[in-house]
N, C-alpha and C positions, 0 to 999 in steps of 0.2 A: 504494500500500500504506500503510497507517494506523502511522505511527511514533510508539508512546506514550514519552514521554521519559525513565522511568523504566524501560520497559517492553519499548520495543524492537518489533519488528515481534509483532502478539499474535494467536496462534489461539484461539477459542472452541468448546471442543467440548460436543458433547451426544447423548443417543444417548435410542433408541426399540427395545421396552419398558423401563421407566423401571429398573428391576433384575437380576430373576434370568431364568435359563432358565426359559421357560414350558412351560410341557403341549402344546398344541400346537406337534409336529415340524414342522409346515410355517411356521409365522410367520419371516421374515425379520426378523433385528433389524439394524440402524442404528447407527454410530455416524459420528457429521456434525462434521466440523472447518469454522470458518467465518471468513472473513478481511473484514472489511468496509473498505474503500477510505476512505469520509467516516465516520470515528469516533465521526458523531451518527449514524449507524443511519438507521431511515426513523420521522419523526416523529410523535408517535402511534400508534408500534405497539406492542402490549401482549402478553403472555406468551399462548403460545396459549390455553392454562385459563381465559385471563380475560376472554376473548371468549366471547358469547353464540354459541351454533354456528350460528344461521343467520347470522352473517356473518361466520365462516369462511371458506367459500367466494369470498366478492369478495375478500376481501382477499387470499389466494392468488392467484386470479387479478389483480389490483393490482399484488404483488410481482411474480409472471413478467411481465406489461407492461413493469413498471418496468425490467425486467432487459432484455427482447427493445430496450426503446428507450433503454440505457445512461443508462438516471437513476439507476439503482441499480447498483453497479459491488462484487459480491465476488467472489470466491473461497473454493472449496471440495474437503475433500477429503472420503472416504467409504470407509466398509468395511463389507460385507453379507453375511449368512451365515442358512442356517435354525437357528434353534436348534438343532435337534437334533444338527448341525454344530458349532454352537460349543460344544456341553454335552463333545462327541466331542474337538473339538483340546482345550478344558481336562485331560480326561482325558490326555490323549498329552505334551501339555504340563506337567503336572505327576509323570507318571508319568518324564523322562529330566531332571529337576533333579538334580541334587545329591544324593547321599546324606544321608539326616538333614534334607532341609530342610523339607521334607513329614512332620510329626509329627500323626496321631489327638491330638482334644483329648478329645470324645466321640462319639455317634450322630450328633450334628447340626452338630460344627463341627473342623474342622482346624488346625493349626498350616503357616503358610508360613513360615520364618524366624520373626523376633518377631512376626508378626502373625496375629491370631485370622480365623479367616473360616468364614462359613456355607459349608455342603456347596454349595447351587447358586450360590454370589456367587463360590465357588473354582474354578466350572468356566468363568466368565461374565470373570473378571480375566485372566485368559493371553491372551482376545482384546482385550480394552482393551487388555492392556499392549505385544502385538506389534502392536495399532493404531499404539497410541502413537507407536513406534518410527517407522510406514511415514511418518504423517502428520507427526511430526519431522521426516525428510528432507525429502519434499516442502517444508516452509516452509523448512529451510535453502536450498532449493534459489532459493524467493524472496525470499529475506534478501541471498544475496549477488548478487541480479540488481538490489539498492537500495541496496548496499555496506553492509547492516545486516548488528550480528556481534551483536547482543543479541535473543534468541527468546523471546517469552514464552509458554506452554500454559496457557488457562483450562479447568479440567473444572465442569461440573456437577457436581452431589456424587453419582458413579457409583462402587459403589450404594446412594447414599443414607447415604455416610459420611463423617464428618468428614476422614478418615485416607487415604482413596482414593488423593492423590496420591503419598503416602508407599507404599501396598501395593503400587502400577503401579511404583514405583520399584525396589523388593526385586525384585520379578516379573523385572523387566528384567534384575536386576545381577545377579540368580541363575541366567539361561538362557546360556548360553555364545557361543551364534550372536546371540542380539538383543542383547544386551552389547556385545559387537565391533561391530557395525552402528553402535548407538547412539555407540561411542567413536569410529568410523570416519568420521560423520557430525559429528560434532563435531570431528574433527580436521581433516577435506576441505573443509568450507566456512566455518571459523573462527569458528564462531558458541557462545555462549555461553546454553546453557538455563535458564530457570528455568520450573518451572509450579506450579501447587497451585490446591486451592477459592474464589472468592472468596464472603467474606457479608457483604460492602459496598464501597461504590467512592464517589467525592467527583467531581461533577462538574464542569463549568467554572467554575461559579459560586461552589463550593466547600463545595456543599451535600453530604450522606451521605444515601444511599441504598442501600435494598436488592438484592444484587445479582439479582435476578430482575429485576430494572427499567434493567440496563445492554443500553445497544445493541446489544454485539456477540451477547449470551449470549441478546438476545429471537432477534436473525437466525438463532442456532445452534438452537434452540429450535424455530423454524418451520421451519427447514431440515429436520430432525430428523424433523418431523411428513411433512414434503413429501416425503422420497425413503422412510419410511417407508410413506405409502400405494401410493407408487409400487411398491414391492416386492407389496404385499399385497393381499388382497382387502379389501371394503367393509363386510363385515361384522364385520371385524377391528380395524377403529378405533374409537379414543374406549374402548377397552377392552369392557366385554361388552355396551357399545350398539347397535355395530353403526351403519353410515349406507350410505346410496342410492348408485349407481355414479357419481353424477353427483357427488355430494359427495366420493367417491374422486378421480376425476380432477379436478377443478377444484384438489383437496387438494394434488394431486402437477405443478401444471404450474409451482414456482418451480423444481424439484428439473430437469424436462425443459427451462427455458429459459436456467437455469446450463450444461445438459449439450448446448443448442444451440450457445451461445458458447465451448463449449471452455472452460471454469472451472471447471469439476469434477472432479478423477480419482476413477474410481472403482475399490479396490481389493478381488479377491474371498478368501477365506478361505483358499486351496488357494494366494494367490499370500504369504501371512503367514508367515517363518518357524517354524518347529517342529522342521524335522528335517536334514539334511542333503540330502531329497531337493528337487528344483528343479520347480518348476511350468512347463506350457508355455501355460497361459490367458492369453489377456491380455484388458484392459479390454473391448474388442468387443466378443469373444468372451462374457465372463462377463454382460454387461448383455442380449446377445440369451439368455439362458438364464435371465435372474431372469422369476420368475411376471409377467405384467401388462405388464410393459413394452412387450411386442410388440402392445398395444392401441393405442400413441399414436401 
């Protein structure tokens, strides 16, 4: 496990579609915690965007290589839902806060607490934020198996705000079951959190760089992309371009060769806090039921 010194054992999360609830009920959205083991990442890999798309494909297929023959060693956690699911627990989840905490600003944005949010980014945050929670356990859960008490959470800017880590925060400290969890988890495995955006990092050498160019956030990034085709259909990807089935799966085999080695958990919608009721899905269970999967 990669122990940054300042930093502590560090997850990198990123998630797929890049914002809000989309129109299409059926799209599975993504969101990918990713733990890289060697702190340099894999060298020469660049943000998915910034690769030419016909060689997308090898290089997926490159990383799951790299993974089936332990040259590339992460860990990964995930949670997946259809939109129309997540648009739903936002709703449910915002509807049993607090009295007052949930304030009309106008038609198009709400008051959560202090903080302002669009109508679809407020329905889209209740599942980041009970994400949050699950895939904080899990790393506590590897922090104290390296007698690390220091967690670090890196988000991409989900969605697309400076503020985000601050609003997943409120989110948290406002719902009364993922509060307790969160206090629970921090209390049971002594581990001390910190997370928020990054938009730079200094590397070895002690140079600054942009952080779309740091290792762990490119691995989270493609990850991101990888369990996201795996979810989806092919015409779904690259946004309204659309690619060939064969670009789908080549897309999704880092995401199935994490999930051969046992490195992956993946957690489904209905197992996320929201209510007092208890889920009886478990991981199996929920991965034989996503679209696509039962292809590979």
């Amino acid at each position: 496990m990669p122990v940054y010194e300042k930093n502590g054992l560090t997850l990198f999360i990123d998630g797929m579609p890049d914002e809000q609830v989309v129109p299409n009920p059926e799209l599975v959205m993504c969101l990918v915690g990713i733990i890289s083991v060697d702190r340099l990442g894999v060298p020469g890999l660049k943000q998915y965007k910034d690769v030419p798309t016909r060689d997308r494909p090898e290089i997926a297929q490159n990383l799951a290589q790299q993974i089936r023959n332990d040259a590339l060693e992460v860990f990964g956690i995930a949670t997946c839902a259809h939109s129309s699911e997540v648009a739903r627990y936002g709703e449910k989840f915002l509807s049993i806060l607090p009295k007052g905490v949930v304030k009309p600003v106008n038609e198009k944005r709400i008051r959560v607490g202090k903080e302002k949010l669009g109508l679809n980014v407020s329905l889209v945050m209740p599942w980041y934020a009970a994400s949050l929670v699950f895939m904080g356990l899990r790393t506590a859960i590897w922090a104290r198996q390296i007698n690390e008490s220091q967690v670090s959470i890196i988000l991409d800017l989900l969605p697309s705000a400076p503020s985000t880590a601050m609003k997943l925060l409120q989110l948290i400290s406002y719902h009364p079951e993922l509060s307790q969890l969160w206090e629970e988890t921090i209390t049971k495995f002594s581990v001390d959190f910190q997370f928020g955006n990054m938009n730079t990092f200094t590397t070895l050498d002690g140079s600054k760089c942009s952080a779309k160019d740091h290792p762990g956030l490119i691995l989270a990034d493609w990850f991101s992309h990888s369990v996201f085709a795996a979810c989806n259909s092919a015409h779904t990807l690259d946004g309204s371009v659309g690619r060939s089935e064969e670009y789908r799966r080549a897309l999704a085999e880092p995401f199935f060769a994490l999930h051969e080695k046992k490195k992956i958990n993946v957690i489904s919608l209905n197992r996320l806090i929201v209510s007092e009721e208890s889920s009886t899905v478990d991981d199996a269970e929920f991965l034989k039921n996503l679209s696509l999967l039962s292809d590979f």
